[in-house]
N, C-alpha and C positions, 0 to 999 in steps of 0.2 A: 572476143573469145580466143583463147590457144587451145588449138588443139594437145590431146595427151601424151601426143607422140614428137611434141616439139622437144628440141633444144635447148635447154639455155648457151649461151657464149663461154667461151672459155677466157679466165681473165689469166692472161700471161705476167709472166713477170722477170725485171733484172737483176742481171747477177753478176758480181766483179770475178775474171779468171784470173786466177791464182796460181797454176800449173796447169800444164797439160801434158797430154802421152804422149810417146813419141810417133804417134804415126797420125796425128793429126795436122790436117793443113791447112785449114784457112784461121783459125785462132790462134791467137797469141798471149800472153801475160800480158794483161790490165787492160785489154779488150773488155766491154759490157756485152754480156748474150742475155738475148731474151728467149725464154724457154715456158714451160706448160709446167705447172710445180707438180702437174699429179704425173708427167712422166720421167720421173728424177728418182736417184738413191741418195740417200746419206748416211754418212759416216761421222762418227764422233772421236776426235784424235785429241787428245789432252783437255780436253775438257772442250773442245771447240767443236760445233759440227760444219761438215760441211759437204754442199751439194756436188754429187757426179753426176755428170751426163754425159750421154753419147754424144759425138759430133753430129751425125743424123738428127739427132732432138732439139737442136740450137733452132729458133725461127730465125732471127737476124742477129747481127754483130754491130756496136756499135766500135767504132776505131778511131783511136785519134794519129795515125800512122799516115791517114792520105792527105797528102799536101796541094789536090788540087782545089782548095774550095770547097768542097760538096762535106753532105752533113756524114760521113765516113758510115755511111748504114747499109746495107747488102743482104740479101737473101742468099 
């Protein structure tokens, strides 16, 4: 039995950075962020849309920029 005041999970999901603002700092162009789709805006620019988030709303990054070995994944 669940109770009625359970939870479901939240299914996150990825997303390729394509720009970012100027006063963000731990992302980069073509970085993957995985993010919550229901705390996102979109915008539609020539016929393409596409997601904004806040740096705050990123859960992890994935990065192919660290060259020690490790899977380039960070909270």
């Amino acid at each position: 039995m669940i109770p009625a005041t359970a939870q479901m999970g939240r299914k996150l999901s990825w997303a390729d950075v394509i720009a970012t603002g100027t006063t963000v700092r731990t992302i980069q162009v073509d970085d993957r962020v995985l993010f919550d789709p229901e705390d996102r805006a979109e915008v539609e620019l020539h016929g393409t849309t596409y997601v904004l988030l806040r740096e705050r709303d990123v859960h992890a990054v994935a990065a192919e920029r660290l060259d020690d070995g490790l899977t380039g994944l960070y909270l």
